[in-house]
C-alpha positions, 0 to 999 in steps of 0.5 A, a space after each residue: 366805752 363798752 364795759 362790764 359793771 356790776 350790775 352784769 356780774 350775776 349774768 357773766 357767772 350764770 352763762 359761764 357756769 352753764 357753758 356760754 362763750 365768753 363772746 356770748 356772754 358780752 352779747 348777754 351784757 349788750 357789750 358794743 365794742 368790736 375790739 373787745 369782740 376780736 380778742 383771743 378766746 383765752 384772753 376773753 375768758 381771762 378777763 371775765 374770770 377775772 372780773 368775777 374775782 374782783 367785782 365784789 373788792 371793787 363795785 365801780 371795776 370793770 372790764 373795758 376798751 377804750 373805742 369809738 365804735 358805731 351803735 350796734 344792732 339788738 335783739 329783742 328777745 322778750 314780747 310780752 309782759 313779766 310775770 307768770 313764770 316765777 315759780 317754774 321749775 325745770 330739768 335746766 334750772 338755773 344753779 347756784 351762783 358760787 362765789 366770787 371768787 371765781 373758783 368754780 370749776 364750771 367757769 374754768 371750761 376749756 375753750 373745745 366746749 362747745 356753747 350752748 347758745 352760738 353752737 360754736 360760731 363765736 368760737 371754732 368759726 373765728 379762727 385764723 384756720 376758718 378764715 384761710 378756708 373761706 379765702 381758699 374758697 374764694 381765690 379759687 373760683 376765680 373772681 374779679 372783686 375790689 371789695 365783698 360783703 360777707 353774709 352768714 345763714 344761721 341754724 334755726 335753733 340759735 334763736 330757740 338757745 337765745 331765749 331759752 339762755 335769756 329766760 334762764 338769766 332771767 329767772 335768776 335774777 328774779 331770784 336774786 331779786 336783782 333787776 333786768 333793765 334791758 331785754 335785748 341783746 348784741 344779734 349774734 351775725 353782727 357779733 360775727 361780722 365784727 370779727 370775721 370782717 377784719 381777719 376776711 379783709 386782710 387775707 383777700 387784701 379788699 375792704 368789707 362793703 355793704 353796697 358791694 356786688 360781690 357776696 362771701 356767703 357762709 351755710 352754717 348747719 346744725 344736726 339736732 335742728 330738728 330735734 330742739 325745734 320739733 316743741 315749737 310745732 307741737 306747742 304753734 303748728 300753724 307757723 310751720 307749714 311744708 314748702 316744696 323748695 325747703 328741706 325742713 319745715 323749721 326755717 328760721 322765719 318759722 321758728 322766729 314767728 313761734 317764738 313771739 308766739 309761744 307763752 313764757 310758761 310753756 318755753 319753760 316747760 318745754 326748753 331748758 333754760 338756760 340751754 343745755 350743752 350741746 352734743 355737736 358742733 355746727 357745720 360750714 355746710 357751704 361757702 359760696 361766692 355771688 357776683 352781682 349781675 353785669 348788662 351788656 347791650 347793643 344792637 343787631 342786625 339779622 341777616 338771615 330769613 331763617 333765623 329766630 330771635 330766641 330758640 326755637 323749641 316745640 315740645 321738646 323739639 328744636 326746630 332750628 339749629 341756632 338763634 339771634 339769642 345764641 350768636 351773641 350770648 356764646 361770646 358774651 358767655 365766654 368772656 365774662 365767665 358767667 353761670 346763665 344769662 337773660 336775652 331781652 331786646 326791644 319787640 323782635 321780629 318773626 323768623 323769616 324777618 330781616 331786621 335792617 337799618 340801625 338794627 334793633 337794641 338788645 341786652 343781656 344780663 349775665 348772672 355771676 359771672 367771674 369776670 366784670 371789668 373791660 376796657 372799651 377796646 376790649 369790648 370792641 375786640 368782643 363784637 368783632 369776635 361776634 361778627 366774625 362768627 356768623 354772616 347771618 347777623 351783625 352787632 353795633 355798639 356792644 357796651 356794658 350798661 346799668 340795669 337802669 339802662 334795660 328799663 328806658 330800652 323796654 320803655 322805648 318798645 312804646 315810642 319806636 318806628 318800623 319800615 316794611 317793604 313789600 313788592 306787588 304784583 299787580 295785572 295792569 300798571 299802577 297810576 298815582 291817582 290809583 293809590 291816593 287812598 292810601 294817604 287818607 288811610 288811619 290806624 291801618 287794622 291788624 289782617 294777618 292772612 293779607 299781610 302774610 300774602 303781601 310780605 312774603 316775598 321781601 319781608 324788612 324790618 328796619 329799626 
C-alpha cells in the first residue's frame, strides 16, 4: 500500500502553492505506487485537493491504491549534517501554509503550468500524444524487436530544482517545527518509466525489458540550462571542466559532483528554494532508435594475389580497388540494414597471398542494424549471393554468432597451424641426404628478404 498520511500534508501544501505537479509531489512524499503515478493529471490534483481539505477532519485519512508493486528507486538528496541554514532567508522563501481547507488559489493551478521541479516531463511528456510520437518514431525506422528497453536523458538542472524544492520543504518544516524523517526521494526517471512503460508497450504491442537489445531512447533539453547552473561554476568551478565532444560544461555528472559539493548555506543564497516557475517548457530534442550489435562469422577463402585483407589506403590514396573486408561486408550490410560494421579474422594474410584450405575464420559485427532474424537457409542463400559476387574469394560456413564467439576465434590466433609452399630452383639435382638438415631445424628465425626471394613465386596460405 503507498499513501499520503498526515504527516505528508504540509509538504503536498508547500509544493502545490509554489507549482510542483501533482507527480511531483507524490515523489516528494516517497510514494511507491506506479498505479498511483499513471492516473490522469486531473485526477491526481483532485485527490490531493482533496486530501488537504480533509486532513485535519480525519488524522489517520489518506489517499491510497491498494498494489503490489516492487521497492522503488530514491534519491538521496541531502549529504551533509543539519543545521546552519535555519535562519536563511531568500527571494524564494518558503510562503505561508493557507488553510486546510484547500481554498488557496495557488493550489487550483491549471494543469498547462509548468512545474518547477520536472519542467514539464511528468506532465505534457506522459500524454497519450507523446507517446504516438515516439512509436511513429520507432515504427518508422523500421526495426525488427520482440521487446524495448526505454532510456531518458534529463536536463542538468533537474537536479539543481530537486534540492532546491527539498531544501525549501525543508526549511518549512523547521518552521513548522515539524519533522523531516526521510532525505530522499522517488528519482524522477523511474517515476517516468513507470508511466511511459505501459502506454510505450500497448502502442508497439511488445513488453518493456531491461536485458533488451533494442533501445527507445528519449533527449530531453532545456533552454535556461545554462543560466540555472552557471551559480554552481562560480561557487565549485573545479567540477566543470570544457570536453571537447560536449556542447556545454554543465553535464549532468557535473552538475551531480557540484551539488554534493556545495554547502547548504551558499544554495540558499544562490537558488531559490523552492524553485521558482519556470519560463519554458522542455524539449524531446531527440528520439532514437538503437539495436544491440549482431555477429556474423564464416570463413574465407582468397583467391586472388592481388587482393588485401582490409583496404588498402596510403595517405589518403587507394591503392587497390576492392578487399576481402568489402566483398563480404556489401551483403552482409544490405541484408541486415545495418549503420557500420567491424571486420576482424583470425591473423590475415599479405596481399599477394592465396589463403587455401579450410580458409580462414572471420567475423563481422554489424552495428544497429534494422534487421536481426534469419533463418539458416536464409543465411545459405546470403553466402551464395557472396560467392556469386566475385571469384576471387569464397565464404563457408557464414552463421550468426555470440560476441562470445568472436573472443575464443581471436584466442585461436595463438593455437593455429599454417602450410607455406614454395618452389626452388636449384643449379644441380637435389638428394635426400642434401635436405636432412632441415629436420634437425627449430624455432626457424624470422629473415624477411630470403623469404621474400623464395615465396615469391607460389606464395599459399592454407588455414
Amino acid at each position: 500500500m503507498s499513501s499520503l498520511a498526515e504527516k505528508d500534508r504540509p509538504i503536498v501544501q508547500l509544493l502545490l502553492n509554489t507549482g510542483t505537479c501533482p507527480r511531483c509531489v507524490l515523489r516528494f512524499c516517497c510514494v511507491g505506487s506506479q498505479m498511483l503515478y499513471r492516473h490522469p493529471h486531473k485526477d491526481l490534483m483532485k485527490d490531493l485537493q482533496e486530501f488537504l481539505k480533509n486532513s485535519r477532519e480525519q488524522e489517520e485519512d489518506t489517499v491510497c491504491l491498494d498494489v503490489a508493486d516492487p521497492p522503488c528507486k530514491r534519491l538521496r538528496l541531502e549529504h551533509r549534517e543539519e543545521g546552519g541554514a535555519d535562519d536563511l532567508k531568500h527571494n524564494g522563501a518558503v510562503p505561508q501554509l493557507p488553510a486546510a481547507d484547500g481554498s488557496n488559489a495557488a493550489v487550483e493551478s491549471s494543469p498547462r503550468n509548468v512545474c518547477n521541479v520536472c519542467l514539464g516531463i511528468l506532465q505534457e511528456f506522459c500524454e497519450a500524444d507523446f507517446v504516438k510520437k515516439v512509436c511513429q518514431k520507432v515504427n518508422s525506422a523500421d526495426y525488427q524487436f520482440t521487446s524495448f528497453v526505454f532510456s531518458v536523458s534529463l536536463p542538468p538542472q533537474l537536479s539543481v530544482r530537486e534540492r532546491a524544492a527539498w531544501l525549501g520543504v525543508k526549511q518549512q518544516m523547521r518552521n513548522l517545527g515539524l519533522p523531516l524523517p526521510k532525505d530522499d526521494i522517488v528519482q524522477l526517471k523511474e517515476a517516468y518509466k513507470w508511466i511511459i512503460h505501459p502506454q510505450l508497450s500497448e502502442e508497439l504491442g511488445v513488453p518493456a525489458d531491461g536485458k533488451s537489445l533494442f533501445e527507445v531512447s528519449v533527449v530531453f533539453a532545456h533552454p535556461e540550462t545554462d543560466e540555472e547552473c552557471h551559480f554552481l561554476a562560480t561557487a565549485c568551478p573545479d567540477c566543470f571542466k570544457p570536453a571537447k565532444n560536449k556542447q556545454s560544461v554543465f553535464t549532468r555528472m557535473a552538475v551531480i559532483k557540484a551539488l554534493e559539493k556545495i554547502k547548504e548555506e551558499d544554495f540558499l543564497k544562490r537558488f531559490p528554494c523552492p524553485p521558482s516557475s519556470p519560463k519554458n517548457l522542455c524539449d524531446a530534442l531527440e528520439i532514437q532508435c538503437n539495436n544491440g550489435a549482431v555477429f556474423v562469422a564464416g570463413r574465407y577463402n582468397k583467391y586472388s594475389r592481388n587482393l588485401p585483407q582490409t583496404p588498402w589506403i596510403i595517405d589518403g590514396e587507394r591503392k587497390l580497388e576492392s578487399s576481402v573486408e568489402e566483398l563480404i561486408s556489401e551483403h552482409l550490410m544490405a541484408q541486415f540494414k545495418a549503420d557500420s560494421f567491424n571486420f576482424s579474422s583470425s591473423g590475415r594474410e599479405d596481399v599477394d597471398v592465396r589463403t587455401l584450405g579450410n580458409g580462414r575464420p572471420f567475423a563481422i559485427e554489424l552495428v544497429n542494424p534494422r534487421r536481426i532474424h534469419f533463418t539458416a537457409e536464409e543465411m545459405k542463400r546470403l553466402q551464395q549471393a557472396i560467392n556469386d559476387s566475385s571469384d576471387k574469394i569464397q565464404v563457408r560456413d557464414l552463421q550468426l554468432v555470440t560476441r562470445e564467439a568472436i573472443g575464443r576465434m581471436k584466442e585461436g590466433e595463438e593455437e593455429k597451424t599454417k602450410t607455406y609452399s614454395a618452389l626452388i630452383w636449384t643449379d644441380k639435382a637435389i638428394q635426400r641426404e642434401d635436405i636432412a638438415f632441415l629436420d634437425d631445424i627449430k624455432g626457424l628465425p624470422h629473415h624477411p628478404s630470403f623469404l621474400h626471394q623464395s615465396l615469391q613465386q607460389d606464395r599459399v596460405v592454407g588455414c
